[in-house]
N, C-alpha and C positions, 0 to 999 in steps of 0.2 A: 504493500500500500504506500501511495505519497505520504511521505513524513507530515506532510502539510494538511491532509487530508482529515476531516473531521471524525474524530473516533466514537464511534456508536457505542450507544450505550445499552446495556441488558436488558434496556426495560423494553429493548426497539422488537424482539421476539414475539410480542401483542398483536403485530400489524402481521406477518407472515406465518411460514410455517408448511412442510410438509401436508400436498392437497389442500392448501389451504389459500389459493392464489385469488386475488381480487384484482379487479381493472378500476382505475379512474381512468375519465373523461374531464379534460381542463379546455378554457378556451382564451387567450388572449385577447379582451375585449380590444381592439383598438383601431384606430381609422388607415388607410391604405399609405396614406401620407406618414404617419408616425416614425415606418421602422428607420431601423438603424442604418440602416443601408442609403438613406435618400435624405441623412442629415445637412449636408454640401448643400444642397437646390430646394429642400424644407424645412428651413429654420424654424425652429417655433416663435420664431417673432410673428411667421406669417400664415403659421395652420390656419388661424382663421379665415384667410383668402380662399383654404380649398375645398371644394364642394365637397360633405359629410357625404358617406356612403357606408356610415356602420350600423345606422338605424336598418335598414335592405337588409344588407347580408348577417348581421346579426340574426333576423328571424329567418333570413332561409336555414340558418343553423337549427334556429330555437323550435321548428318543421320537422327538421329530418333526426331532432334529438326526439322530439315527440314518437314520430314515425316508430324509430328501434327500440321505443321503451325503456329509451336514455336518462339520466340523468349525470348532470357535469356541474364543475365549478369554472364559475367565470370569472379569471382577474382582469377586472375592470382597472383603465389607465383613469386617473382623477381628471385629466383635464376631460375626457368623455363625461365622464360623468357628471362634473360640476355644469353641462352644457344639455345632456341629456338626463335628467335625472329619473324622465319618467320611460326611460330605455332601462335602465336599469332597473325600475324596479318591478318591469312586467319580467323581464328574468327571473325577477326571484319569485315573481307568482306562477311564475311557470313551474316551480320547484326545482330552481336550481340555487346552487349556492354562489353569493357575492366573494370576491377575496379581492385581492389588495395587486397590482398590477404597478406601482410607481404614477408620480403623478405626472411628468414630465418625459416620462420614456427615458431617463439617461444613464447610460452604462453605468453600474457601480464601476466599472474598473475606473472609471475618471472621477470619481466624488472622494469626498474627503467624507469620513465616517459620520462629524458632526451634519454633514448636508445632505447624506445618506439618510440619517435617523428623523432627520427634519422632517424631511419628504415624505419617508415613510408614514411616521404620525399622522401629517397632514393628509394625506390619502385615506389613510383607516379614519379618520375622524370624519371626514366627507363623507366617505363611504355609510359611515354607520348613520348619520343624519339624516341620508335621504331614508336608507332600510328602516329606522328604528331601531334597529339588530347590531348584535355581534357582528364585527370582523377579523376573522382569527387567522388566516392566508395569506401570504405573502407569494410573489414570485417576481424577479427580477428581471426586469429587460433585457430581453438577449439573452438570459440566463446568464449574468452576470456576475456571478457569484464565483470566483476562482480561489485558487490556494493563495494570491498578491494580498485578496481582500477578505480572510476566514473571520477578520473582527464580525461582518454584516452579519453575522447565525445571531453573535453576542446583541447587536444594537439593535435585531429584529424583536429581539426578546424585552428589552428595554422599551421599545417603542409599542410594546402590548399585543404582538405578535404568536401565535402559539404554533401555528407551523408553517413551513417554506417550503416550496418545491422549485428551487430555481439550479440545483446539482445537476449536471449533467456529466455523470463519470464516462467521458469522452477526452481525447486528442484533438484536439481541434484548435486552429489559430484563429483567434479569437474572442473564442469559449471554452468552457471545458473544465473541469477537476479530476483530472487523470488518480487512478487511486482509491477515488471514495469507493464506498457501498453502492451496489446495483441494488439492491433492495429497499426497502423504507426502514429507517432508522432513526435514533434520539438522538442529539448532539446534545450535551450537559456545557452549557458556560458559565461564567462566573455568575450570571445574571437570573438562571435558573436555563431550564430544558426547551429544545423547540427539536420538536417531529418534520426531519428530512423525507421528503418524498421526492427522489432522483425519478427524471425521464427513461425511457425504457431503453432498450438497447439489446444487440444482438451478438452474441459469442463468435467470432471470427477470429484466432487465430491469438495474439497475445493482448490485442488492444477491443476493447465490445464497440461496434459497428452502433451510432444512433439509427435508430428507428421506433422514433416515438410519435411521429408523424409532420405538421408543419412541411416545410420543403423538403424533405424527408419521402414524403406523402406524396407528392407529386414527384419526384426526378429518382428516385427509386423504384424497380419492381416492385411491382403491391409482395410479392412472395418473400420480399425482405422483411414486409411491417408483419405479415402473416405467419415469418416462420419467428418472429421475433415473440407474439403471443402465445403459438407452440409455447415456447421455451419458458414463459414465465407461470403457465399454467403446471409446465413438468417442475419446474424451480418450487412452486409453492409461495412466486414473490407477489408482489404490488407491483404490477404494468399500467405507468403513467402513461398517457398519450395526450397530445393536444393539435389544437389548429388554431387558426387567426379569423375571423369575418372574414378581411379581402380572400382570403386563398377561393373560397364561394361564389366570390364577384368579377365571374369571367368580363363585366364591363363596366372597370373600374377606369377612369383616367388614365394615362400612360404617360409617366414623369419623362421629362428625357434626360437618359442617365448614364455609362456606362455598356456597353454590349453584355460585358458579364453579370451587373446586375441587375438588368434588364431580363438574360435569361435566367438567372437565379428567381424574382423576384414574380416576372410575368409568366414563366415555364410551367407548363403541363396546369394552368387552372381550369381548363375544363376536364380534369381527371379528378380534382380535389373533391366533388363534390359524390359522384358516382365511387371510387377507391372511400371514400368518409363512411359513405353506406357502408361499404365489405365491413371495413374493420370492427362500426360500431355493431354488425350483426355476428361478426364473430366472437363473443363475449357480451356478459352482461355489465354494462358500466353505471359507476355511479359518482357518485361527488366525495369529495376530500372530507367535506364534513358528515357525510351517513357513514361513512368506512370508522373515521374517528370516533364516534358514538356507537358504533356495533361493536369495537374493539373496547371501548370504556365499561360497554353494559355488564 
């Protein structure tokens, strides 16, 4: 394991276990303009310039979760939210769960902890205002959560977080925490305990292959995401998976950007939506928070 890597704690045995494999369903609530890829040509000085398109593809999701007898958690980004608030909260009557998304979209690897925790807070506090409700989810942009910056478990917990899924025990430049646990796990910090839920990932060789879906989902064989659920069914682990809105909105805007993040970004979306079907029918998914409260009961 990375020495840097967060060391699980005993109590983490709760969430898996031999025949004992559960799926979530996550979704990154955010608008097509936000990601990280189109910061250069979408400043957030000027998202408000670009025409929204997450109220749309939001519900073609909140549709075809219906459809598979789905339920997911949605980290919703704050600046959505503070804009949308009655988008969010027909999610949560749809029964799905709210969590915490960042409110700004900006990489933890570029924040300083104090403007990390800031953020954080400010997001969960928004969040919980519109819901009335608890916000116990975190997950960080871009999965931004590396071994540079393992203080964010400690400052997530601080900022009244109770668990994160932004690990991605992957190689990746970027992204990535090469090392940690593929399974769901506790991280104990000085601050008290926050429950990791790492994205799913597939056994290839010395390093596990993502496929937890996202662009994953489109630019991979579906036989990757599918031999990938194999595996965490025979493991007995917790298989994260997520998507974004735009990936659903084969007619979204088209930034001009790059060749390769053009094909990265705009690549295989009219598969996202038909491949979303397989997967969410090949297993029963549900949210971060029913899995939590079946393992407490």
């Amino acid at each position: 394991m990375n020495p840097n890597a967060p060391v699980p704690d005993r109590a983490a045995s709760r969430f898996g276990g031999a025949q004992n494999a559960r799926f979530v369903f996550s979704v990154d609530l955010e608008d097509y303009f936000h990601v990280s890829a189109f910061e250069s040509i979408a400043p957030r000085a000027r998202w408000d310039q670009f025409t929204s398109r997450v109220d749309y593809s939001t519900n073609v999701l909140l549709d075809l979760l219906d459809d598979t007898h789905s339920r997911a958690t949605f980290f919703v980004l704050g600046w959505v939210a503070e804009r949308q608030p009655k988008l969010i909260q027909a999610v949560a009557a749809r029964g799905h769960e709210i969590a915490a998304h960042s409110y700004w979209h900006q990489r933890v690897t570029t924040m300083t902890r104090a403007d990390f925790t800031a953020d954080a807070i400010r997001t969960r506090e928004l969040l919980e205002q519109i819901l009335g409700a608890d916000v116990s989810g975190f997950r960080a942009p871009s999965f931004s959560i590396t071994p540079s910056n393992a203080w964010a478990f400690e400052a997530l917990v601080e900022a009244g977080y109770r668990y994160d899924s932004s690990v991605f025990p992957i190689r990746r430049r970027g992204y990535g925490f090469p090392g940690a646990p593929r399974d769901a796990y506790t991280i104990q910090t000085a601050s008290g305990a926050l429950d990791e839920f790492p994205l799913a990932t597939l056994s290839l060789g010395p390093w596990p292959l993502p496929a937890a879906g996202g662009g994953y989902l489109r630019h991979f064989p579906f036989q990757v995401i599918a031999a990938s659920v194999r595996e965490v069914k025979d493991a007995g682990r917790v298989g994260v998976y997520y998507i974004h809105p735009w990936e659903v909105d084969v007619d979204q805007p088209r930034l001009a950007t790059s060749t390769l993040t053009r094909w990265r970004h705009y690549g295989g979306l009219r598969h996202t939506a038909p491949r979303l079907r397989r997967l969410l029918e090949s297993a029963p998914f549900t949210s971060f928070r029913a899995l939590r409260e079946e393992r407490a009961a």
